[in-house]
DOSENU-359614 format. One record per residue: residue in one letter; x, y negated, z negated of N, C-alpha, C, O in turn. Coordinates in steps of 0.001 Angstrom, whole numbers, padded with zeros to 6 digits, always signed. Each point is the difference from the previous one (the first is absolute). Example, Ala and Ser with C-alpha at 12.3 -4.5 7.8 and 13.67 -1.06 7.14 Angstrom:
BEGIN
A+013190+005690-007800-000890-001190+000000+000900-001200+000000+001036+000019-000665 S-001386-001069+001385+000820-001190-000060-000770-001090-000730+000509-001108-000169 
END
This chain:
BEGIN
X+133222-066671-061643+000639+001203-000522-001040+000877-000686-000598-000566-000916 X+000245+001869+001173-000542+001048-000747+000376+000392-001447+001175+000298-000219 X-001833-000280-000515+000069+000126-001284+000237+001852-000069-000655+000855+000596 X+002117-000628-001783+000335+001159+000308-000410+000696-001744+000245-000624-001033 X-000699+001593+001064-000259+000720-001156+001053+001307-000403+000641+000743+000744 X-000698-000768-001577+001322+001476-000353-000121+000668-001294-000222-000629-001035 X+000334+001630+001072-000071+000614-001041-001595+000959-000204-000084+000864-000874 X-001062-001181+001795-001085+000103+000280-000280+001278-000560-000552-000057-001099 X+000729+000949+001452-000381+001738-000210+000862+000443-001223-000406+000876-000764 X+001556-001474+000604+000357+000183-001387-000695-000276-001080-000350+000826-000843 X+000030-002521+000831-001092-000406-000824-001235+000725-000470-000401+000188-001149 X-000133+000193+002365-001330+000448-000115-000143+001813-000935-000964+000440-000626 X+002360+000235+000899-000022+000925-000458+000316+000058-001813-000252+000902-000799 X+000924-002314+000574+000712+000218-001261-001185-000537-001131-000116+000474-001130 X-000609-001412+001616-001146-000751-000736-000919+000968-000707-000349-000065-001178 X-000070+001189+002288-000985+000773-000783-000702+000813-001091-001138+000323-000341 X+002578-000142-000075+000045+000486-001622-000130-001636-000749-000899+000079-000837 X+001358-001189+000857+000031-001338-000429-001857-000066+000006-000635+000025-001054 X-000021-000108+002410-000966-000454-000048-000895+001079-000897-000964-000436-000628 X+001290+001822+000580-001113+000676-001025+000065-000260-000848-000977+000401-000632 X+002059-001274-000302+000737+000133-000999-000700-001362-000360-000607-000118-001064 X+000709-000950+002013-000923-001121-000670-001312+000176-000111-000559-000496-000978 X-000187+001216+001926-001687+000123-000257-000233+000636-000524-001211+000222+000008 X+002167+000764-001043-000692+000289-001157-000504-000686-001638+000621-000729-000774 X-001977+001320+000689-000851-000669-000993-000636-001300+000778-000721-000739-000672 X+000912+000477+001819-001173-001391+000863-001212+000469+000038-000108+000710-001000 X-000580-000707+001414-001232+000301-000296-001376-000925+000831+000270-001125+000421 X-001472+001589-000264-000933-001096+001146+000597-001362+000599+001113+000317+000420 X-001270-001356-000238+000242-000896+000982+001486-000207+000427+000513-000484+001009 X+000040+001089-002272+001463-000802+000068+000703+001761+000781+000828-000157+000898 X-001044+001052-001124+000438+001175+000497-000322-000133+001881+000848+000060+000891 X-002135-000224-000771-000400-000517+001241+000614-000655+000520+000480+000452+001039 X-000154-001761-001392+001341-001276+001043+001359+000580+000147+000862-000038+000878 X-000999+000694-002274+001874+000807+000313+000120+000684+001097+000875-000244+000830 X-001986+001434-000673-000196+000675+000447-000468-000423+001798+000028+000809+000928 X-000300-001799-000861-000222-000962+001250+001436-000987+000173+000505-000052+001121 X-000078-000471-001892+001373-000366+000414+001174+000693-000047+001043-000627+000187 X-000998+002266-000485+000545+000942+000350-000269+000912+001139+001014+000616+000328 X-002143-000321+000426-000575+000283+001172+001090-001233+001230+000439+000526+001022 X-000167-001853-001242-000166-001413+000797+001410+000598-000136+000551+000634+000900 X+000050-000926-002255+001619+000284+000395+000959+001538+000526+001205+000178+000174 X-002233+000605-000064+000418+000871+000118-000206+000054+001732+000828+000598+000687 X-001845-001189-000161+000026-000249+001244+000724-001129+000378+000421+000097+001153 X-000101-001234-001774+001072-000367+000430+001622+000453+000374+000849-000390+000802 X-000926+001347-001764+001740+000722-000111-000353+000836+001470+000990-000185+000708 X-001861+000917-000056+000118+001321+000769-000308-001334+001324+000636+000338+000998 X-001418-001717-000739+000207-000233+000807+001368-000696+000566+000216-000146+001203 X+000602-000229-002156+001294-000749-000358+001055+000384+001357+000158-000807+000917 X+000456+002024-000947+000503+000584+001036-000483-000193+000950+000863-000361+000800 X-002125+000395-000224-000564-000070+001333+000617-001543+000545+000789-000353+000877 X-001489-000227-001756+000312-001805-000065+001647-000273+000571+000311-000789+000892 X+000756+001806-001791+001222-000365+000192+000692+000623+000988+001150-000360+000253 X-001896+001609+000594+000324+000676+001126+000885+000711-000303+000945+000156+000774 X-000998+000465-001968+000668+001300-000634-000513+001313+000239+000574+001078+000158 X-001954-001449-000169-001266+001303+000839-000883-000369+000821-000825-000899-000165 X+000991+001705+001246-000699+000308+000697-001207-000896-000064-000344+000094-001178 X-000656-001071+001899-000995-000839-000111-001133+000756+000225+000044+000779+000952 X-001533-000863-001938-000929+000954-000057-000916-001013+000152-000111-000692-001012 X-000637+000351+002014-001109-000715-000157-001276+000029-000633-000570-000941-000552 X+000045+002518+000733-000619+000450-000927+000372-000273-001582-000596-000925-000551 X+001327+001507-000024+000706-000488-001338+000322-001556-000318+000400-000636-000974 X-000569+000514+001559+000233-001587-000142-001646-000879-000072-000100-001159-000402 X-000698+001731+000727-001318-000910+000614-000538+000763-001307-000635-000772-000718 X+000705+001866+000300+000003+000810-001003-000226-000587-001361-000910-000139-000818 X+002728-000255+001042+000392-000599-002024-000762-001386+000660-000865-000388-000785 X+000921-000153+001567+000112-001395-000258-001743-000032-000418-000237-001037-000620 X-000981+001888+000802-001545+000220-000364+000439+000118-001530-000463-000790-000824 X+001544+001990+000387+000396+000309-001632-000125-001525-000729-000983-000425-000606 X+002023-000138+000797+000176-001308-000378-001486-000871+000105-000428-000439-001068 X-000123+000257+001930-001077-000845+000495-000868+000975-001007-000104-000663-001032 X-000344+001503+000906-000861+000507-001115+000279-000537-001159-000820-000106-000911 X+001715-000180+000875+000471-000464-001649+000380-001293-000408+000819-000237-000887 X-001391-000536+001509+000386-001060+000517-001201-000955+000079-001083+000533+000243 X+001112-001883-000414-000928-001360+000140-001092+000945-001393+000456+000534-001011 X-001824-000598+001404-000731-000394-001092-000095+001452-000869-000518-000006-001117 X+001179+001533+001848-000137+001231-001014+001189-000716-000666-000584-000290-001044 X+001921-000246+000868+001044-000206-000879-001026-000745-001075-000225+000561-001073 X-000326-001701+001352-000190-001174-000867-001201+001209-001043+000258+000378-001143 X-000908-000178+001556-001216+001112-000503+000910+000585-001013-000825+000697-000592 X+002119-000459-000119+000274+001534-000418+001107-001187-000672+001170+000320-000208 X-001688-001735-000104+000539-000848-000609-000670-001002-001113+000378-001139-000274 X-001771+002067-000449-000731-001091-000585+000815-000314-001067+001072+000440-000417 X-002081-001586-000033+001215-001205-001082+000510+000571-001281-000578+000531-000947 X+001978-000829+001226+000408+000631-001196+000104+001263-000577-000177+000307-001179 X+000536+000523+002298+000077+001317-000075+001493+000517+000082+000622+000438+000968 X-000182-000653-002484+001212-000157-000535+000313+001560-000731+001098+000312-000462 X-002285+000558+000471+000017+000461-001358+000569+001517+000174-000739+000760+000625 X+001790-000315-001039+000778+001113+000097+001386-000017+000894+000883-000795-000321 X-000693+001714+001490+000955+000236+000628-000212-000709+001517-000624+000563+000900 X+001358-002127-000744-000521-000777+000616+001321-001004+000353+000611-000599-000885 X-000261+000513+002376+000981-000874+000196-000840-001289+000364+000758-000969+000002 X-001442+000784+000160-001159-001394+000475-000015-000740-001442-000288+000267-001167 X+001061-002011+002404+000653-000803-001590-001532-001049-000280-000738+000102+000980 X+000294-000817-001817-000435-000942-000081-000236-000761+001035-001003-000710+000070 X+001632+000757+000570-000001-001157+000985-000843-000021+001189-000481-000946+000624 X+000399+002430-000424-001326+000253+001186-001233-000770-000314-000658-000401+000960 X+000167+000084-002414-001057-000362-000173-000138-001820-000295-000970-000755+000062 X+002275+000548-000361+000589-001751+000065+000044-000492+001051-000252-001181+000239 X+000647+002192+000708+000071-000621+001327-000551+001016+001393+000481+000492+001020 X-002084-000575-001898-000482+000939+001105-000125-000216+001400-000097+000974+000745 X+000084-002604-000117-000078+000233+001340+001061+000176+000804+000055+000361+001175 X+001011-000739-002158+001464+000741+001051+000044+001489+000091+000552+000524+000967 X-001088+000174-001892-000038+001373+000044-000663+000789+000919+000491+001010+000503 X-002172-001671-000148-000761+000029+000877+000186-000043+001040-000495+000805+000788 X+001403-001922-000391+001019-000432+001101+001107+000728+000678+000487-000053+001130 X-000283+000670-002078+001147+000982+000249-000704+001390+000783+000387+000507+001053 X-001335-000147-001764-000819+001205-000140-000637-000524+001503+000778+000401+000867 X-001343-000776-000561-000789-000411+001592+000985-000600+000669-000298-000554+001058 X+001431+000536-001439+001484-000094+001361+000150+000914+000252-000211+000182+001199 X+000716+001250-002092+000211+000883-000162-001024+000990+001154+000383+000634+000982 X-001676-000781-001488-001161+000717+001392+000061-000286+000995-000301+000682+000979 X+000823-002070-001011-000080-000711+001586+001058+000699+001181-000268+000471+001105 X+001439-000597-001749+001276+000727+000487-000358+001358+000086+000056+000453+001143 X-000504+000535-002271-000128+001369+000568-001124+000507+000806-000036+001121+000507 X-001071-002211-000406-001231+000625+000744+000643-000469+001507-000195+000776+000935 X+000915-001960-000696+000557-000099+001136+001536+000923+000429+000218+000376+001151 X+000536-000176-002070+000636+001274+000613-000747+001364+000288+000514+000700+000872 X-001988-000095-001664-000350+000795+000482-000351-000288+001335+000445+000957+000634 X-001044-001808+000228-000314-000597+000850+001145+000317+001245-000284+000560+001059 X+001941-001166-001532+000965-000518+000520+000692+001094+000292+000699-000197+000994 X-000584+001342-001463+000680+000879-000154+000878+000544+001400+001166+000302+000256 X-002404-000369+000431+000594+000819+001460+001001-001422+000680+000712+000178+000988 X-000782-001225-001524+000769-000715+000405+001800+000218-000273+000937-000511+000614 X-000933+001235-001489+001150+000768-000169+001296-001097-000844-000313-000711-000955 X+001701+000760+001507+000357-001178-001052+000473-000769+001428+001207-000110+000212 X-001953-000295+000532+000135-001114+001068-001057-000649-000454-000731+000519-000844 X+000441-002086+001480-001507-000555+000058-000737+000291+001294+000407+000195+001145 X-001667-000227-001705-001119+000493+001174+000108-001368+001409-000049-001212-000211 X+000152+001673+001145-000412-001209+001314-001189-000326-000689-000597+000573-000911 X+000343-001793+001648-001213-000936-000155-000890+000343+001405+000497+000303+001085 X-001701-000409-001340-000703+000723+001369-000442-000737+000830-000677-000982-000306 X+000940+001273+001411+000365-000480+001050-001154-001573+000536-001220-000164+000031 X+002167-000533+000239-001312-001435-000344-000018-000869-000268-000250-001149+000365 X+000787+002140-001701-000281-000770-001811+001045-001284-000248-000250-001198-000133 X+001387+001848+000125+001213-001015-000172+000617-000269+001350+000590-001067-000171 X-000409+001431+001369+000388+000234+001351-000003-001096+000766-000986-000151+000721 X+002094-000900-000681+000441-001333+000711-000356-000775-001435-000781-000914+000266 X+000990+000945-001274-000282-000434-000717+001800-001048-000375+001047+000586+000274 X-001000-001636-000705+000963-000701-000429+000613+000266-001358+000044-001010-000703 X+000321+001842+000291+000599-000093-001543+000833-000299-000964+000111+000194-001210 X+000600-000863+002301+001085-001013-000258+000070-000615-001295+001003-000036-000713 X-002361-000544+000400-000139-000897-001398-000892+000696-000937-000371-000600-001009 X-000046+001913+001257-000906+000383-001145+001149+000889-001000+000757+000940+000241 X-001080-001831-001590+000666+001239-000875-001084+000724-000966-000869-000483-000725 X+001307+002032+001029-000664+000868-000237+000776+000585-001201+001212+000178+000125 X-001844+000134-001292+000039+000201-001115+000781+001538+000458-000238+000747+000949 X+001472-000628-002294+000932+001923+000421-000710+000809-001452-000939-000011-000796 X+001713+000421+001036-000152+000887-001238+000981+000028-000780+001196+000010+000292 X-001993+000014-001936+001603-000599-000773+001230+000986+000239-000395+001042+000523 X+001518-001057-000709+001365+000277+000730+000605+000158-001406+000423-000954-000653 X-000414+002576+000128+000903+000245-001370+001219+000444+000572+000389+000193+001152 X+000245-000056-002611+001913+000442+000682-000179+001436-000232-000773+000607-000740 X+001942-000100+001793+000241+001333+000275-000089+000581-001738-000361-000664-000972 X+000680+001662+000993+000119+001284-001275-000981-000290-001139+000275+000275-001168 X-001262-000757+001490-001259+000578-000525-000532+001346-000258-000598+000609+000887 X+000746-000220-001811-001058+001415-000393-001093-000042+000078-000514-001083+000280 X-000350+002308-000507-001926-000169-000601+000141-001329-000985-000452-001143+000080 X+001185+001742-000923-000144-000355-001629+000469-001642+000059-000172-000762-000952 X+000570+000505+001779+000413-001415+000319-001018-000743+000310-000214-001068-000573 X-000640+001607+001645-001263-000354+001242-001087-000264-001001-000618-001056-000137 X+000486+002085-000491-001301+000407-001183-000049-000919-001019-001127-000376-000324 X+002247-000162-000369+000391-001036-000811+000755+001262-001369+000107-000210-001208 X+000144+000993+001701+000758+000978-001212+001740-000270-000075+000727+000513-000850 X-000430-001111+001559+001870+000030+000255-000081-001331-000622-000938-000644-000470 X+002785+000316+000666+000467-000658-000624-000149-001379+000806+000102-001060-000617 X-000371+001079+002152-000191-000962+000708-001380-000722+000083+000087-000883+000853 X-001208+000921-001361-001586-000028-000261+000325-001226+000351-000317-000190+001174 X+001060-001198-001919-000097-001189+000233-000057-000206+001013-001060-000418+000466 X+002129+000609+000299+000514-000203+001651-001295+000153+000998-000309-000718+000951 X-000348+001880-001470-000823+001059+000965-001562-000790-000398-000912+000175+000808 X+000659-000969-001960-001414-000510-000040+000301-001565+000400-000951-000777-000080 X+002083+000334+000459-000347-001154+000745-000191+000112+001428-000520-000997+000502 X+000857+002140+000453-000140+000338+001174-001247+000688+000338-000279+000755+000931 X-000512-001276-002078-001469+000896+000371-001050-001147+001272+000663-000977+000347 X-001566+001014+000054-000660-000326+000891-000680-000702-000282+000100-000183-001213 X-001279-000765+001905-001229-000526-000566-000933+000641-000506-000210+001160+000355 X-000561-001789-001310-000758+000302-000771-001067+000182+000573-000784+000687-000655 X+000224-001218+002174-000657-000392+000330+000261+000328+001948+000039-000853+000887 X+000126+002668-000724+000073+000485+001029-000812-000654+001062+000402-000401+001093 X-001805+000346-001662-000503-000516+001378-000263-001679+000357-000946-000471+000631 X+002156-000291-001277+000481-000856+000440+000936-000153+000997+000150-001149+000418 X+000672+002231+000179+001139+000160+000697-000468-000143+001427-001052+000487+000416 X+001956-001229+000345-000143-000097+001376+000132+001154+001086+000535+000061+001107 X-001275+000856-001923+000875+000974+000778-001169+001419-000122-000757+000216-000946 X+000876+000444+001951-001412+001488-000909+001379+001213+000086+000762+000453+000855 X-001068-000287-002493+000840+001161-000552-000086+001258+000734+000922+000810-000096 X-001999-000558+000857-000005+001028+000521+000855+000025+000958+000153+001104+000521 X+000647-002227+000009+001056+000227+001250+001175+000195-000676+000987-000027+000735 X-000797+000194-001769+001475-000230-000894+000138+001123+000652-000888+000599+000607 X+002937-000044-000818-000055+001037-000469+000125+000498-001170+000315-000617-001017 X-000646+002161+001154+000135+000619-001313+000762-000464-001268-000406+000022-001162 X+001531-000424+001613+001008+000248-001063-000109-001417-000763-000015-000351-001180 X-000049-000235+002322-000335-001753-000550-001471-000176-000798-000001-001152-000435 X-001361+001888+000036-000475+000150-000636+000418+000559-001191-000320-000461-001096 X+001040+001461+001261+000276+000831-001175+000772-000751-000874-000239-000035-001207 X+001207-000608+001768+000806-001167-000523-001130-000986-000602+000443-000241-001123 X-001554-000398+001245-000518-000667-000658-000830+000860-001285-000396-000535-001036 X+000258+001864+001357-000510+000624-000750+000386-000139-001440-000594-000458-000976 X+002318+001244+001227+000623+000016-001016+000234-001112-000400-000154+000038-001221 X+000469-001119+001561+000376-001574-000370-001121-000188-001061+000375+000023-001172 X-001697-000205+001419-001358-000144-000359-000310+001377-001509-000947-000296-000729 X+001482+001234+000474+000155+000763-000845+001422-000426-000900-000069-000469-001136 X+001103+000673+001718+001183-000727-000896-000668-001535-000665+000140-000200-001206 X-000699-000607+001883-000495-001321-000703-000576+000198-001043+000468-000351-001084 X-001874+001102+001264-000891+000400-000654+000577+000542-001884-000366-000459-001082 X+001463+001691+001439+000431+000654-000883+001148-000998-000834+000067-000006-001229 X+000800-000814+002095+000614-000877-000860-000610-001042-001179+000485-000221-001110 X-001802-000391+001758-001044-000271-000933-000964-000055-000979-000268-000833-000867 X-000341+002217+001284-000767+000586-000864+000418+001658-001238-000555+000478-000989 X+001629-000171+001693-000014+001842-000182+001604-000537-001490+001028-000672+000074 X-001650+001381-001070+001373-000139-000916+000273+001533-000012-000802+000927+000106 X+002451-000912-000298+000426+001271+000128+000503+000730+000914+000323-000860+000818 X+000106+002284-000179+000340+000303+001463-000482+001780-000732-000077+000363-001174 X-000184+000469+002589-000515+001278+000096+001637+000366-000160+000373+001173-000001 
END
């Protein structure tokens, strides 16, 4: 089953007075991550619809946000996280630094998934064939191949992101920690089934580490 999002373009429009409203008085490193995990969610909300086939599918736009995200993402996130950088207007709890390699973990899942949806994109929300050869008389009867975690319908951004009321639900359906362990090359996914790990892998992240909501 496809994971369905709602509320998408509403969200994204109502937050924005919210989000100026929190980054004021942030200031160097910590203004920077806001300002990078507001870039990430804000491309999450505009790719959301595409995902749920509410609009029109943009491949371009899509190969697009999913570079947005991947910029901000694996070792620029961890960078714009030195220790203990608590000080002012700051949703980043303690815990990033207690439990830095899950965070790390999160943060290089996170790249893995969007540098391979930039990749994946033109694959659209089908999966890519396998080329020709490759898998072709092949028996597959007994191989099990790892899915993609499978959230429940009426999910919002703010749900996905770890901002809603469902965050619990939505950070146990996050992915491995450890993308390029998977039996599988992300680049054949489709779209949507990345994006789905995307957000899974951000809702985790934010249920964990992020106190507070935009």
């Amino acid at each position: 089953m496809k994971p369905q999002w709602t509320g998408a373009l509403a969200l994204a429009a109502s937050v924005v007075a919210a989000v100026a409203l929190a980054h004021t008085g942030a200031t160097g490193v910590v203004l920077d991550r806001m300002n990078g995990m507001t870039a990430m969610r804000d491309t999450v909300a505009e790719l959301a619809p595409m995902m749920q086939g509410t609009v029109p599918y943009d491949t371009f736009l899509v190969s697009e946000g999913a570079s947005v995200i991947a910029g901000h993402a694996g070792e620029t996130m961890l960078s714009l996280f030195p220790e203990n950088s608590l000080e002012g207007v700051t949703y980043a709890k303690p815990e990033i630094w207690s439990d830095w390699q899950e965070f790390a973990a999160l943060s290089e899942e996170l790249k893995a998934y969007a540098d391979a949806l930039a990749v994946a994109a033109p694959n659209g929300l089908e999966p890519a064939a396998p080329p020709p050869g490759d898998m072709a008389g092949m028996d597959h009867s007994g191989m099990a191949m790892p899915e993609a975690p499978e959230l429940e319908q009426g999910f919002t951004v703010a749900d996905l992101m770890g901002y809603g009321e469902n965050t619990e639900s939505v950070a146990v359906a996050r992915g491995t920690t450890n993308p390029a362990e998977l039996a599988l090359d992300l680049n054949t996914l489709a779209a949507d089934d990345l994006f789905n790990r995307i957000s899974a892998t951000c809702s985790s992240c934010h249920a964990q580490f992020r106190a507070g909501r935009n």
